[in-house]
C-alpha positions as CSV (number, residue, x, y, z in Angstrom):
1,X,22.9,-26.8,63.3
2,X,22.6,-30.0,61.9
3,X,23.6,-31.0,58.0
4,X,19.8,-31.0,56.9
5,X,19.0,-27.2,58.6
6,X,22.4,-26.2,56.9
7,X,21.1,-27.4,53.1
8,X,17.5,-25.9,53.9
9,X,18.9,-22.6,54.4
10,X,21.0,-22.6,51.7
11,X,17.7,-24.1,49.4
12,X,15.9,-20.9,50.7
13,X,18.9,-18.8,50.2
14,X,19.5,-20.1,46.1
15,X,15.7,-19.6,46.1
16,X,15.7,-15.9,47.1
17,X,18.6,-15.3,44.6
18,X,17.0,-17.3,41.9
19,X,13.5,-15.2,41.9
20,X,15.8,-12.0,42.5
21,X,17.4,-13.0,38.9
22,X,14.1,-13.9,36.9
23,X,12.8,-10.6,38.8
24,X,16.0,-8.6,37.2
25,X,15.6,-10.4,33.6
26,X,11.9,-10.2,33.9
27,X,12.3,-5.8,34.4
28,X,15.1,-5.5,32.1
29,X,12.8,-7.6,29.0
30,X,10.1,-5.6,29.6
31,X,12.2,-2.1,29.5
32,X,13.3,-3.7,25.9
33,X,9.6,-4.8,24.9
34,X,8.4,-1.3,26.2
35,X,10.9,1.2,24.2
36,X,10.4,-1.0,21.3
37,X,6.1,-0.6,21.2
38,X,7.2,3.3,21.8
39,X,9.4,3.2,19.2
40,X,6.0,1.4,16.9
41,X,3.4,3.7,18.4
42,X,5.7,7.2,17.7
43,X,5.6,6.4,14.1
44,X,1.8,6.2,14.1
45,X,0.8,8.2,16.5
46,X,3.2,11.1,17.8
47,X,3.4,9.9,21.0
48,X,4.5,6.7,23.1
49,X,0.8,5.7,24.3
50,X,-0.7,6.5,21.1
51,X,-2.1,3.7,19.0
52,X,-3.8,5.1,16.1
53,X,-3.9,3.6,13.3
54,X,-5.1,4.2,9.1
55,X,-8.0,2.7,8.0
56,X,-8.4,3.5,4.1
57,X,-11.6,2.8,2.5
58,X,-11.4,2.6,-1.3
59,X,-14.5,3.2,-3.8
60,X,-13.7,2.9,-7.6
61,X,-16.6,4.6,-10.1
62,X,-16.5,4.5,-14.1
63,X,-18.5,6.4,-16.9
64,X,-18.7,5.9,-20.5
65,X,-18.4,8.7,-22.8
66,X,-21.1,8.4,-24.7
67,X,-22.1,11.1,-28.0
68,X,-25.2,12.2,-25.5
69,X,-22.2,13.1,-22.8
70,X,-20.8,10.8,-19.9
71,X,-23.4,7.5,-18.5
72,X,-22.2,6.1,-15.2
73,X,-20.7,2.5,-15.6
74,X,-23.9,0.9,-14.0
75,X,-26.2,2.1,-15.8
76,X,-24.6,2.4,-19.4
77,X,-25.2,-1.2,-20.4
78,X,-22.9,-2.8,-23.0
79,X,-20.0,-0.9,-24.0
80,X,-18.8,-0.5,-27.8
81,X,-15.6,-0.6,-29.1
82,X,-13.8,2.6,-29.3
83,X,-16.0,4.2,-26.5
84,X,-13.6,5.5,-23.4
85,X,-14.4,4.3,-19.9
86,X,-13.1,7.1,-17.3
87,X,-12.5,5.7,-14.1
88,X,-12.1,7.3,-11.0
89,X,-10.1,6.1,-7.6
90,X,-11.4,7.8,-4.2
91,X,-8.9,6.7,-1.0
92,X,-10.3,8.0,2.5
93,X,-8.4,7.5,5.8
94,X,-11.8,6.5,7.9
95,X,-8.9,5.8,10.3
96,X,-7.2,7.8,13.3
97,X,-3.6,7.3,11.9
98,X,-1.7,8.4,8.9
99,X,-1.4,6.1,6.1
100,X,2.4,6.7,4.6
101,X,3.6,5.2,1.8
102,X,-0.3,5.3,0.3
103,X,-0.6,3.2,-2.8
104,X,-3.4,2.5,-5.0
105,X,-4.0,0.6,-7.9
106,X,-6.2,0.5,-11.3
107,X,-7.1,-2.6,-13.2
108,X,-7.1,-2.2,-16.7
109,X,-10.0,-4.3,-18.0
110,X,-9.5,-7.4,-20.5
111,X,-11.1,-6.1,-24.0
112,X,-10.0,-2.4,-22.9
113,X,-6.3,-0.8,-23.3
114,X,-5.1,2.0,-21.9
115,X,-5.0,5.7,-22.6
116,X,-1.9,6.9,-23.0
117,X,-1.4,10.2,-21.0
118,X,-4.9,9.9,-18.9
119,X,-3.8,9.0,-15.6
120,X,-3.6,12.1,-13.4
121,X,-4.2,12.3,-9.4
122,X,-4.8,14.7,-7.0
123,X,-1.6,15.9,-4.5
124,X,1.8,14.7,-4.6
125,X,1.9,11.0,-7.1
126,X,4.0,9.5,-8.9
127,X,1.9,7.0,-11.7
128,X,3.7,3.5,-12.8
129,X,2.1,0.9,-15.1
130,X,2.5,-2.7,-14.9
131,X,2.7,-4.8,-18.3
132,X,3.7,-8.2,-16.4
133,X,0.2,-8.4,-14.5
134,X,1.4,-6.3,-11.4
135,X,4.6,-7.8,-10.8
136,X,6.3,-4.9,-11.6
137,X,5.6,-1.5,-11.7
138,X,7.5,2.0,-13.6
139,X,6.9,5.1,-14.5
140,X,8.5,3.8,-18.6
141,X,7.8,0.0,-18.6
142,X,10.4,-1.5,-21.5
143,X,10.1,-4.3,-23.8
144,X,12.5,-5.6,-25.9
145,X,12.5,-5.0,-29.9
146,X,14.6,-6.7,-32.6
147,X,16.3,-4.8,-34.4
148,X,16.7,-5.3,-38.5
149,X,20.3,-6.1,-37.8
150,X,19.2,-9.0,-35.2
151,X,20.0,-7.3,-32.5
152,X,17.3,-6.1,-29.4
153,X,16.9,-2.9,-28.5
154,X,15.0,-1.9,-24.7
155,X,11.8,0.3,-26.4
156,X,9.3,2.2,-24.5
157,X,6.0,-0.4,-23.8
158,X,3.0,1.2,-25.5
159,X,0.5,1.9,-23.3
160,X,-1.7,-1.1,-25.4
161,X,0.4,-3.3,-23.3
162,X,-0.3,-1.8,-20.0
163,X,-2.4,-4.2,-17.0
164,X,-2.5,-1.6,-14.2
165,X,-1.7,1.7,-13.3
166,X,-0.8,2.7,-10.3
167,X,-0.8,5.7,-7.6
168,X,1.6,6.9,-5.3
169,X,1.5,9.3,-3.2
170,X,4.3,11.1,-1.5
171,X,2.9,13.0,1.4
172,X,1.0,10.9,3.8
173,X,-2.9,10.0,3.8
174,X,-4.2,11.6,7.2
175,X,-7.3,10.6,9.0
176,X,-10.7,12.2,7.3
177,X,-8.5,13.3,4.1
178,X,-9.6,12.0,0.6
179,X,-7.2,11.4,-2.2
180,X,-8.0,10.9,-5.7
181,X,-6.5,9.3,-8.9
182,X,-8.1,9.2,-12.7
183,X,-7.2,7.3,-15.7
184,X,-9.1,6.3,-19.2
185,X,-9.4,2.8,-21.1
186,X,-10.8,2.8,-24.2
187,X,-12.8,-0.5,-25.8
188,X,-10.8,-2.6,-28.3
């Protein structure tokens, strides 16, 4: 065997051992890519090849309490001050998956505030207001008062102060359930 046959083989050989190691990485990346989409999937689905996933469609509705009894939003017209617009929050999974962690939130309108003690839902909640706009949310926001001695004091925000209120629940949202949340505003 000359020098040039002796390098071919030994080409070929490097070769084989070459595609035998991207064969080898290729397997063991896709045992780690596989057990990591089972690992996704179980959480929504149950099982490894299941895929389902929430889809939550949300529909928000309002009356006006009016002295001739409650006048859906749409139809009411202009509001006056003093008059209480209940608002209500309907969540439904349209999905195949559970939605865990469910969260919904309320706007309170400009030129409305908040009704202290209104906001009530159906299953397991917790309600938190926002007075920052939604950048933070708790079941007591504070605000700091000053004192007569010039000191401040954390206070309980009245609910005057509140931007949104929101919803959540503790048990999961699961496909074809509805889940509902109410709260009042009343006209400044």
């Amino acid at each position: 065997m000359n020098n040039k046959q002796t390098r071919r083989k030994s080409k070929a050989k490097m070769g084989v051992q070459i595609r035998f190691a991207r064969s080898i990485v290729a397997l063991v990346m896709g045992v780690a890519f596989l057990s990591g989409v089972a690992v996704f999937a179980s959480k929504g689905g149950g099982n490894l090849f299941s895929f389902s996933r929430p889809s939550v469609i949300v529909n928000l509705s309002g009356v006006v309490n009016r002295e001739n009894g409650k006048v859906d939003l749409a139809k009411a017209g202009a509001v006056k001050p003093g008059e209480i617009l209940e608002w209500n929050i309907v969540s439904e999974n349209d999905g195949d998956g559970k939605a865990n962690g469910y969260k919904t939130v309320g706007q309170i309108p400009s030129g409305t505030e908040f009704v202290a003690g209104s906001a009530n839902a159906k299953g397991l909640s917790v309600v938190k207001f926002s007075i920052d706009a939604g950048q933070n949310f708790s079941e007591q926001p504070m605000i700091k008062e000053k004192q007569s001695d010039g000191s401040e004091k954390l206070v309980p925000a009245p609910a005057k102060m509140y931007t949104q209120v929101r919803f959540e629940w503790k048990e999961s949202l699961d496909p074809g359930q509805k889940l509902n949340a109410f709260y009042s505003v009343r006209v400044k």
